[in-house]
C-alpha positions in Angstrom: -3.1 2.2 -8.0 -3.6 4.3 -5.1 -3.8 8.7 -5.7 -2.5 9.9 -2.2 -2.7 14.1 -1.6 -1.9 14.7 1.9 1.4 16.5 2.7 3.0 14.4 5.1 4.9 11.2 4.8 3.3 10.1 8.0 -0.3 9.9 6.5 1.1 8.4 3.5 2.4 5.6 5.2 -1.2 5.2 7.6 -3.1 5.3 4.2 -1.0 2.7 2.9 -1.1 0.6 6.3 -5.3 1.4 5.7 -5.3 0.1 2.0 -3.5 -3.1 2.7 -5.7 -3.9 5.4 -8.6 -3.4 2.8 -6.5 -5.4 0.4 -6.8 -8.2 2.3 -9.8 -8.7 3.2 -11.0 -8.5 -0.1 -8.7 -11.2 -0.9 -10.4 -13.5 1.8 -14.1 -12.4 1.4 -15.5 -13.9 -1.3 -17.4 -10.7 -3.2 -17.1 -8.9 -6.5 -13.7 -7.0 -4.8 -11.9 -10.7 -4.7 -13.0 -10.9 -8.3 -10.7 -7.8 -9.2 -8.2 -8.6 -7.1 -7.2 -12.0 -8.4 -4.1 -11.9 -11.0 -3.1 -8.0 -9.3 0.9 -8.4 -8.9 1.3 -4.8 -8.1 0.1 -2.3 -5.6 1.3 1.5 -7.4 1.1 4.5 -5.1 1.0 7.8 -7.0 1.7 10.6 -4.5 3.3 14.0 -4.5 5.2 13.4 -1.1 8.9 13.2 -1.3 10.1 10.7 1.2 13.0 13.5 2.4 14.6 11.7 5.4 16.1 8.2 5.1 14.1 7.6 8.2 10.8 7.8 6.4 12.4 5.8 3.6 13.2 2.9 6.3 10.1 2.9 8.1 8.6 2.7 4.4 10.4 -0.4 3.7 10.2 -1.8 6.6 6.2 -1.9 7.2 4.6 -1.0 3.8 6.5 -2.9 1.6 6.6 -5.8 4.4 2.7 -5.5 4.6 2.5 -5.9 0.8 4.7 -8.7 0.4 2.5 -10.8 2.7 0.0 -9.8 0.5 2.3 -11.0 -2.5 1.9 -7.6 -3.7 5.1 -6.0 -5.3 4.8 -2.0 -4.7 6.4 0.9 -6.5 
């Protein structure tokens, strides 16, 4: 699960871009970080942020939740 603050659907997405990146490389580094990753099936953001415009919904879909799936990594 991932607490996001900022007030703007742009730096949501960018912090979600910069946790999947994070994401996997702990999947591929052996460390104590793979360790807690293996068996995660879900990726939770918990924001304030209402995604207003269906061209932040789409842009959403299209490279967070396309960035998580190659992650296998359903997100809600």
């Amino acid at each position: 699960m991932k607490f996001h603050q900022n007030k703007s659907t742009s730096l949501t997405i960018a912090d979600a871009k910069k946790e999947a990146k994070r994401i996997s490389e702990y999947f591929k580094t052996p460390s104590k970080s793979q360790e807690r990753w293996q068996g995660v099936k879900k990726w939770i953001l918990v924001s304030n942020i209402a995604f207003a415009s269906n061209d932040d919904k789409l842009k959403w879909n299209k490279d967070i939740k396309t960035l998580f799936t190659k992650l296998a990594l359903e997100i809600s």
